[in-house]
C-alpha positions in Angstrom: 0.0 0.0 0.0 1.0 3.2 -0.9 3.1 5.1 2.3 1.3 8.7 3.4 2.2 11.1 5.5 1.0 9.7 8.5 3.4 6.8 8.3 6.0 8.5 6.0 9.4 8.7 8.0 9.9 12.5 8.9 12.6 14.7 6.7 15.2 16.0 8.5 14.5 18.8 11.3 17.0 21.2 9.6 15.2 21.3 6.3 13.2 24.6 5.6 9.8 25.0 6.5 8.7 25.8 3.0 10.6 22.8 1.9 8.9 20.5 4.6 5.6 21.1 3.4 6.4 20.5 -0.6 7.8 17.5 0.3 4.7 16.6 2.6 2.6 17.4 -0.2 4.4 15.8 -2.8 3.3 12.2 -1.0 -0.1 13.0 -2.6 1.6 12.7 -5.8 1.4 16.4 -6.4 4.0 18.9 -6.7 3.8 22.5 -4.8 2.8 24.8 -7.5 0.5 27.4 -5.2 2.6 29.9 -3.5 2.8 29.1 0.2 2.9 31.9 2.0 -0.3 32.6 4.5 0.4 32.2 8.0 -1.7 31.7 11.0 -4.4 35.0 10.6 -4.7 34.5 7.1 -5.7 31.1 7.1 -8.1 32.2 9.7 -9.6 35.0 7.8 -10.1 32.6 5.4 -12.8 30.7 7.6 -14.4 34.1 9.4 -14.9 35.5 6.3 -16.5 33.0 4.4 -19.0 32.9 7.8 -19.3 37.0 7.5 -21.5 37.4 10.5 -22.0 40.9 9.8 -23.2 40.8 6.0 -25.3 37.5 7.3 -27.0 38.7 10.7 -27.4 42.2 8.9 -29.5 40.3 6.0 -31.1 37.6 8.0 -32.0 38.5 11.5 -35.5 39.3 10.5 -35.8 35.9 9.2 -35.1 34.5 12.4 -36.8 36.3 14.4 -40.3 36.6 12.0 -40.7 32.9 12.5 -39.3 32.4 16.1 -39.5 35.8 18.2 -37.0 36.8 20.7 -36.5 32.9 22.0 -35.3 31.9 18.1 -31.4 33.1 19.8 -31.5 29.7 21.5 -31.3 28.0 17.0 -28.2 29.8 17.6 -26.0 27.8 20.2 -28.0 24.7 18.8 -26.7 24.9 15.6 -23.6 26.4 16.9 -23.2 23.1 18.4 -24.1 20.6 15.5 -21.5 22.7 13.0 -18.9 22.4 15.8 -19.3 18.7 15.8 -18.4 18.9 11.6 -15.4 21.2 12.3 -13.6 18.8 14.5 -14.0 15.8 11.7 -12.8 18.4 9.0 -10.0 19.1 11.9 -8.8 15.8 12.1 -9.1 15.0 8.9 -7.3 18.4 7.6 -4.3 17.8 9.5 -4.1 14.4 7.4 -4.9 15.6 3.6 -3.2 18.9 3.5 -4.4 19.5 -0.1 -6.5 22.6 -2.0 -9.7 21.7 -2.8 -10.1 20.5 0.5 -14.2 18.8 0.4 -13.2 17.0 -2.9 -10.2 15.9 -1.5 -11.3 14.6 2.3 -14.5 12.9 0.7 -12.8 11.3 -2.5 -10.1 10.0 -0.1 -12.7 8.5 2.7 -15.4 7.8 0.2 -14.0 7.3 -3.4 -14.0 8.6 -6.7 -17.7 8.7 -7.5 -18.5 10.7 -3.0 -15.5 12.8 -4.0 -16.6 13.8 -7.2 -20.3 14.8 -5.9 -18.9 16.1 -3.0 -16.8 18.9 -5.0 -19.7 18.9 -7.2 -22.5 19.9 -4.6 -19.7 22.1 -2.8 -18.6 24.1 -5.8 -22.0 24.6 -7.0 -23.1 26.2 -3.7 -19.6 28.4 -3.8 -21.0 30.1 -7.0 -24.5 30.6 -6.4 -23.2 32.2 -2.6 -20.9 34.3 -3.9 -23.2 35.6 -6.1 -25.7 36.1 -3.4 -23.3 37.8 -1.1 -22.1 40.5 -4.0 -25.8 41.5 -4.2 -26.0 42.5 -0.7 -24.5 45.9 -1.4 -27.9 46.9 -3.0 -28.9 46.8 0.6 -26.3 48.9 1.9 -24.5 51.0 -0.4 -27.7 53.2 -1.7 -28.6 53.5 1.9 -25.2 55.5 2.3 -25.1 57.6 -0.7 -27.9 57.8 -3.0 -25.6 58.5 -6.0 -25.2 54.5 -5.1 -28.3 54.1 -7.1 -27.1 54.3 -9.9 -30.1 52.7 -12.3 -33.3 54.5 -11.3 -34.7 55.5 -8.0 -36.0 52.8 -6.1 -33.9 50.9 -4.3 -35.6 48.1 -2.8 -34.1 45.1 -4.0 -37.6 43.5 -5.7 -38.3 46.7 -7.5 -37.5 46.8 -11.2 -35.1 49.5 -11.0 -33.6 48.4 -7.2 -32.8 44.7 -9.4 -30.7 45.8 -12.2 -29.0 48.4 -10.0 -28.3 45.6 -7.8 -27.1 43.9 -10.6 -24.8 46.0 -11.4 -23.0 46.9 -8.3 -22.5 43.4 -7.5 -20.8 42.9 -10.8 -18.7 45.6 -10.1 -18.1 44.1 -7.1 -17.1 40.5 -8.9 -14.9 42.2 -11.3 -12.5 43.6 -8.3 -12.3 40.5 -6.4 -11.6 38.3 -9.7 -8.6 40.8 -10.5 -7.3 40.3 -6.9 -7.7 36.9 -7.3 -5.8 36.9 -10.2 -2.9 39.0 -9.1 -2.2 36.5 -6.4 -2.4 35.2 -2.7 -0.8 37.6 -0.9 -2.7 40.1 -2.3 -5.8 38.5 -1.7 -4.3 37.4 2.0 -3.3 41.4 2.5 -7.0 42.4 1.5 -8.5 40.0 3.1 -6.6 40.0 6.4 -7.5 44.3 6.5 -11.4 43.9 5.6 -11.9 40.7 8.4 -9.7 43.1 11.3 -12.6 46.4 10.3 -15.2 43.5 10.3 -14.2 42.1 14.0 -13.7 46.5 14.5 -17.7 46.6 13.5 -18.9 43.7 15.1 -16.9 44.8 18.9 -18.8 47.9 18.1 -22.5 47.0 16.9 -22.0 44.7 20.1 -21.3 47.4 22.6 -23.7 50.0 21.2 -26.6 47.6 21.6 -25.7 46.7 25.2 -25.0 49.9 26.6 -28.4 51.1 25.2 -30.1 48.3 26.5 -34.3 48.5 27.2 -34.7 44.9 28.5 -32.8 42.3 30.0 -31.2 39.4 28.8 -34.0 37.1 29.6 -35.8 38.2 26.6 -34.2 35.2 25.1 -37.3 33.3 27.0 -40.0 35.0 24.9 -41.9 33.1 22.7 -44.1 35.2 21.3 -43.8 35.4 17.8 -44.7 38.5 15.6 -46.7 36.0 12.7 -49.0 34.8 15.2 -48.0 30.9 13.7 -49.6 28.1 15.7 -47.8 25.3 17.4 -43.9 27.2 18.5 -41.7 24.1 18.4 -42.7 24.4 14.5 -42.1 27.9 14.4 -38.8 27.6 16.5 -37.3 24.9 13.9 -38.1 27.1 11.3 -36.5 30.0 12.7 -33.5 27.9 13.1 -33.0 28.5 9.3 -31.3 31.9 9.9 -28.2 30.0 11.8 -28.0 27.2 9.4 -28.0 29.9 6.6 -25.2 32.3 8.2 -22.8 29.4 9.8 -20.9 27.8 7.1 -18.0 28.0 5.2 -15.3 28.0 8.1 -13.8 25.5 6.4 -12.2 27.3 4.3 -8.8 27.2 5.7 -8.6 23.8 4.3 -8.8 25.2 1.2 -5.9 27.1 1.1 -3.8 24.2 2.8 -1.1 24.5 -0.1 -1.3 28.1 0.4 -0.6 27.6 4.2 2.4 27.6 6.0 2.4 24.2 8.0 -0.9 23.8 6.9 -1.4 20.1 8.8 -1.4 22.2 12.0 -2.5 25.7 11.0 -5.5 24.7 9.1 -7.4 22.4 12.2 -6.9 25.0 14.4 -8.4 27.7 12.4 -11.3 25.6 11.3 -12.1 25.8 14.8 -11.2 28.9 15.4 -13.4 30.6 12.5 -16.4 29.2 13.5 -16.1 29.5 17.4 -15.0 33.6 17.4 -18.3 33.8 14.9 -20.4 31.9 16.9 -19.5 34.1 20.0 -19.7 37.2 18.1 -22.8 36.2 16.1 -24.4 35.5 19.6 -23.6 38.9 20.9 -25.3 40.2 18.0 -28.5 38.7 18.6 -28.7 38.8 21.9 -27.7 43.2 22.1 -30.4 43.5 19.3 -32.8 41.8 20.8 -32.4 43.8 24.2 -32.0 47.1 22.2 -34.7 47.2 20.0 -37.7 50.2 20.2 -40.2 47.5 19.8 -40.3 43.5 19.6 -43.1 43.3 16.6 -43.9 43.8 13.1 -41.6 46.3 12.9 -38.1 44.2 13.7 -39.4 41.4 11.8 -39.7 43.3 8.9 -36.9 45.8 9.8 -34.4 43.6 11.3 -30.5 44.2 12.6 -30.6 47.8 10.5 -34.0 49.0 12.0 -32.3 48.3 15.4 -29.2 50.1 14.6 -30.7 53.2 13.1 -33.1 53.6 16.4 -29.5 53.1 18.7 -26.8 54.9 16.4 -28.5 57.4 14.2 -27.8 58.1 10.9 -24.9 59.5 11.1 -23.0 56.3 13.0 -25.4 53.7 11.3 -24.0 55.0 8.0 -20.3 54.5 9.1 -21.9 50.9 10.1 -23.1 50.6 7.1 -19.2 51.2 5.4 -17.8 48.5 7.4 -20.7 46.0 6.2 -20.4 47.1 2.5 -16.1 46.0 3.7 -17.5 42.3 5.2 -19.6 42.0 2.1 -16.2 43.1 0.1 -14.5 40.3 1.8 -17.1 37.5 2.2 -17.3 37.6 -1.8 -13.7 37.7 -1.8 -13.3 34.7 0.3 -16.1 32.2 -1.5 -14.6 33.3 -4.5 -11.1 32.3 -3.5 -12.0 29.0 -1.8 -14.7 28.2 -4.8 -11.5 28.6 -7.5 -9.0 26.6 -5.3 -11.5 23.9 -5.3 -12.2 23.9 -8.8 -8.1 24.0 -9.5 -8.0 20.9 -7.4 -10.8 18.9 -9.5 -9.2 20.4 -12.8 -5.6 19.0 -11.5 -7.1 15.2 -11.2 -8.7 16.1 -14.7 -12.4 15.5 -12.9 -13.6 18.6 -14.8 -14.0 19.6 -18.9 -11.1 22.2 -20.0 -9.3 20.7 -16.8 -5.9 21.4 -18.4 -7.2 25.5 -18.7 -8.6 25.4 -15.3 -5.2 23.3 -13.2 -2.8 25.8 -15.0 -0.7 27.7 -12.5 0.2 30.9 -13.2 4.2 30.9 -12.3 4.4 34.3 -11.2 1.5 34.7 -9.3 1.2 31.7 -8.2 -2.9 31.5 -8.5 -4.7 29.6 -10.9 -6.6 32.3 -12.7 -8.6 30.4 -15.4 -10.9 29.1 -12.3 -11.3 32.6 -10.8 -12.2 34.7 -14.2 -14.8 31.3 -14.9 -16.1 32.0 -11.0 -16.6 35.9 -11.5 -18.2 35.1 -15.0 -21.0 32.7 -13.8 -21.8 34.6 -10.7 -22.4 37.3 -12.6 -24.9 35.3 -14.7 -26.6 34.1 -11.9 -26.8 37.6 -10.7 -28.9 38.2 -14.3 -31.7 36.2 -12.3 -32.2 38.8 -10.0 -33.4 41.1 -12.8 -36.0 39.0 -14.2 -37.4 37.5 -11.1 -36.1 38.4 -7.9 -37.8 35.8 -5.6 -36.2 33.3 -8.0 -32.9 34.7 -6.9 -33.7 35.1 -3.4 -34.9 31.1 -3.6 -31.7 30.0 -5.1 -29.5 31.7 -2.8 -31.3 29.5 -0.1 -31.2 26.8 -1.8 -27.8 26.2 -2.4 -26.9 25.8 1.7 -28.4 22.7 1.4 -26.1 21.8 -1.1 -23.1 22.8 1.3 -24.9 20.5 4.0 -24.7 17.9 1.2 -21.3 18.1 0.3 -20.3 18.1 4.3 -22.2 15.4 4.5 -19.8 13.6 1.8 -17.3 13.8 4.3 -18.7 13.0 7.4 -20.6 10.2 6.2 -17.6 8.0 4.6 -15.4 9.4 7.9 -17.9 8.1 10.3 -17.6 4.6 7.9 -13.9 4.3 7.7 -13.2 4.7 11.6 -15.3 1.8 12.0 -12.4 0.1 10.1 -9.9 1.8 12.2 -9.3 4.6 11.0 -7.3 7.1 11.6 -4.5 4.8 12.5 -2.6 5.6 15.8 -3.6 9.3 15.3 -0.4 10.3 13.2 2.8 12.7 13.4 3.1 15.7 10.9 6.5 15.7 8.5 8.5 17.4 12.2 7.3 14.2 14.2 4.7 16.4 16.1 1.5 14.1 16.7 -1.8 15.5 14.9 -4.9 16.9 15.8 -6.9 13.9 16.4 -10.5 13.2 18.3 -9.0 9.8 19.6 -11.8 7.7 21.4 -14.4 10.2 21.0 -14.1 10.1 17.4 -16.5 7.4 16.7 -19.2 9.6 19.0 -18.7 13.0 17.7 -18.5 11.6 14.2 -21.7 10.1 14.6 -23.6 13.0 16.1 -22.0 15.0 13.0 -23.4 12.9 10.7 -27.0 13.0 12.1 -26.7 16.5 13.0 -26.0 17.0 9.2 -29.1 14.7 7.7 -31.5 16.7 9.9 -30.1 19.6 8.9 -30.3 19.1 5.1 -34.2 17.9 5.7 -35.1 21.0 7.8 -33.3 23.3 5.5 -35.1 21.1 2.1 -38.4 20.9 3.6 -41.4 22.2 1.4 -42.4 25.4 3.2 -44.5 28.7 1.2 -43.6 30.6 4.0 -40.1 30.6 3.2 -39.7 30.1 -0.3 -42.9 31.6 -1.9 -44.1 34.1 1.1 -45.8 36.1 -1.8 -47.7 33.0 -2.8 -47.0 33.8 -6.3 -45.3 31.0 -7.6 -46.3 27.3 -5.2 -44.0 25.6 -7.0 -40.6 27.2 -5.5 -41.8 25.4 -1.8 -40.2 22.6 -3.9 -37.4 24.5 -4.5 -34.8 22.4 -1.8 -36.3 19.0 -3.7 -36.0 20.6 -6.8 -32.7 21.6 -6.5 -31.2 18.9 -5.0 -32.6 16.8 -7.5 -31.5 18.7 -10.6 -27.8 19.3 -9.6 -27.7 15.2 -9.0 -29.2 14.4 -12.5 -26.6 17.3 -13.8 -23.8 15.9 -11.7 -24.3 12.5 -13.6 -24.4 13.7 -17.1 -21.2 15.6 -16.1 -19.5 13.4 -14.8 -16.1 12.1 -16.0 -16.5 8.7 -17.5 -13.7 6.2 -19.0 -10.9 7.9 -18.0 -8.4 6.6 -15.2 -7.2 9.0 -12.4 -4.2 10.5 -13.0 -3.2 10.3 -9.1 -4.4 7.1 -7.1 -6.4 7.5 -3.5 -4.0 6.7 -0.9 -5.5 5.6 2.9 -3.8 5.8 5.8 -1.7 2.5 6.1 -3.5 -0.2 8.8 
């Protein structure tokens, strides 16, 4: 059986660090063609702003709390919880497969070619459709600071004509600058992003500390049920509710992806994986809790208004609009981050030649070091799906919901075939990285936590999928888009198989940790 790294015989101590992880990486069978040079912050910036807390809380709080009133915070440690049981498996298993393209790559090497390939599939699919959705979030904010924002028309809500194509537009605007840092290179993208997710931690400290020091409640508002709908039976509405955390807590595993970006990546990346969920859960929590002991009122008016409605009543216009800078920067940088993990992921499908062009898309660019084929093909069909938006923008809206089911999926690809393989042993006496240092591993509560991930993960995806008007056709215009999670699910399987590659053999073989 093929030798990996967890049984490998270390190079010698005095060899440089850089050196130490090509040659770790080169036991995959691939050679270091990224530029490796993001430390510790970077590759946690990487995670945090992928999560975004304060685009996603700014956009979504009023979906939590229309369906669960003030008590919906408690969806928040719940699913806190769940998603902290999938970081540790993509902990453990990211200190063992060091590699870009990091769902792909864990799920192809614990489930096979045909998991792996579905599992980039479903991932990279939801990557696109995100980014896309998170560059149209500056329709929310940027006209609210400067009208000359709006740029097409007059009216800037989002479902207006005129509010659409301007949103449009400023999104693609938006896509166009974080392509072109994309394709410049890493460091440039680690530089930007490492600035925008140090003014979004400045923003969130302060959002958090304006709402509690002008506080009209106490904390045990957390305890209300009432809901502003008036829905029947809570522990229906509560689960529903829960929607809004499920929606705003994934992608911290995007350190992973940048693992042949990463300096000592089989230590770096688990502990940033973790890291980039836990400071988002704490500050997300923060959030919700100051807003909901801030706001003027807890009815109609916060369901509809949300985190902004809050925020104007506490900081005034003035303050809400410098607020409303460092959001349009978290949006800046949550694009920027998808964008970057989605083409790493892409490069590392292209490189096993799972994907058509794959020669194009695995090409390296030798001075930057970045792959750029995969990022201007990311920026060009995001800015398609933005098109949506114009004609229909409840379409859009159901799409962008849509595809976190798809990201549920493709963790589930992982955790799934991990939960399967440590009931044949694995991971073998809990491995050393290439400096003889012993991994991250779960050791005898693997089997446990593993498990709860994996169910965690199946509920998750049938909440999130379940057939509801309320959510995905509140206007009762269109019935059919209740179906959309079905429908969705159903139509990137079916275009999964016609796509994928058949009667070719894989350029680099799956290697398992040796028994």
């Amino acid at each position: 059986m093929t030798s990996t790294p967890e049984t490998a015989v270390a190079p010698p101590a005095t060899a440089p660090a850089g050196d130490l992880d090509a040659d770790d990486l080169s036991e995959f069978g691939y050679e270091q063609q990224l530029h490796r040079s993001l430390g510790k912050f970077a590759s946690f910036a990487a995670g945090f702003s992928f999560v975004s807390i304060l685009t996603t809380i700014f956009q979504l709080f009023g979906l939590g709390f229309g369906f669960g009133g003030p008590a919906f915070f408690w969806t928040w440690p719940i699913v806190y919880a769940g998603q902290f049981l999938v970081a540790l498996c993509f902990a453990e298993i990211a200190a063992r497969y060091p590699i870009s393209g990091a769902i792909y790559q864990w799920s192809r090497r614990l489930g096979g070619e045909v998991i792996g390939w579905f599992g980039g599939w479903f991932m990279m699919i939801a990557q696109i459709v995100t980014a896309a959705a998170a560059a149209i979030a500056l329709q929310v904010v940027l006209p609210a600071v400067w009208t000359g924002f709006q740029i097409v028309g007059d009216d800037p809500t989002l479902t207006s004509t005129s509010g659409a194509a301007n949103a449009v537009l400023l999104g693609s605007i938006l896509l166009v600058i974080v392509t072109a840092i994309n394709c410049v290179g890493v460091t440039w993208m680690s530089r930007v992003n490492s600035i925008g997710v140090i003014c979004e931690l400045v923003g969130v400290t302060a959002v958090i500390l304006a709402l509690f020091t002008h506080a009209r409640r106490g904390p045990d508002v957390v305890f209300d049920t009432g809901v502003p709908g008036q829905q029947p039976g809570y522990i229906w509405a509560f689960i529903v509710s829960g929607l809004m955390a499920a929606y705003v807590m994934v992608g911290f595993g995007s350190a992973g992806e940048l693992a042949e970006e990463t300096r000592d990546p089989r230590r770096v990346a688990p502990r940033t994986i973790r890291m980039a969920l836990t400071v988002s859960a704490v500050g997300g929590g923060l959030m919700l809790l100051g807003a909901l002991m801030a706001a003027p009122t807890l009815g109609e008016e916060l369901a509809i208004g949300g985190l902004p409605y809050v925020l104007d009543s506490v900081l005034g216009s003035f303050w809400g609009k410098v607020l409303l800078c460092d959001v349009a920067v978290a949006i800046f940088i949550c694009t920027l981050a998808i964008q970057t993990a989605c083409s790493r992921l892409m490069f590392s499908m292209a490189r096993d030649g799972r994907l058509p062009f794959s020669a194009q898309l695995s090409h390296v660019n030798r001075r930057t070091g970045t792959p750029i084929a995969p990022s201007i093909l990311i920026g060009v069909l995001c800015i398609g799906i933005l098109l949506v938006n114009v004609g229909n923008s409840a379409i859009f809206a159901t799409l962008a919901s849509v595809c976190i089911i798809l990201i549920y999926l493709a963790y589930l690809a992982v955790t799934g075939p991990m939960l399967y393989r440590r009931f044949q042993g694995w991971p073998h006496r809990g491995g050393v990285d290439a400096g003889g240092k012993k991994l991250f591993s779960l050791g005898r509560l693997g089997i446990v936590v593993n498990a709860l991930a994996v169910l965690y993960g199946a509920l998750m995806v049938i909440n999130l999928a379940w057939p509801r008007a309320e959510v995905f056709d509140p206007a009762g215009e269109m019935p059919i888009l209740r179906w959309a999670g079905p429908i969705c699910i159903a139509v990137t399987v079916l275009v999964g198989i016609a796509c994928f590659p058949r009667g070719k053999e894989h350029p680099k073989p799956v290697t398992f940790p040796a028994s």
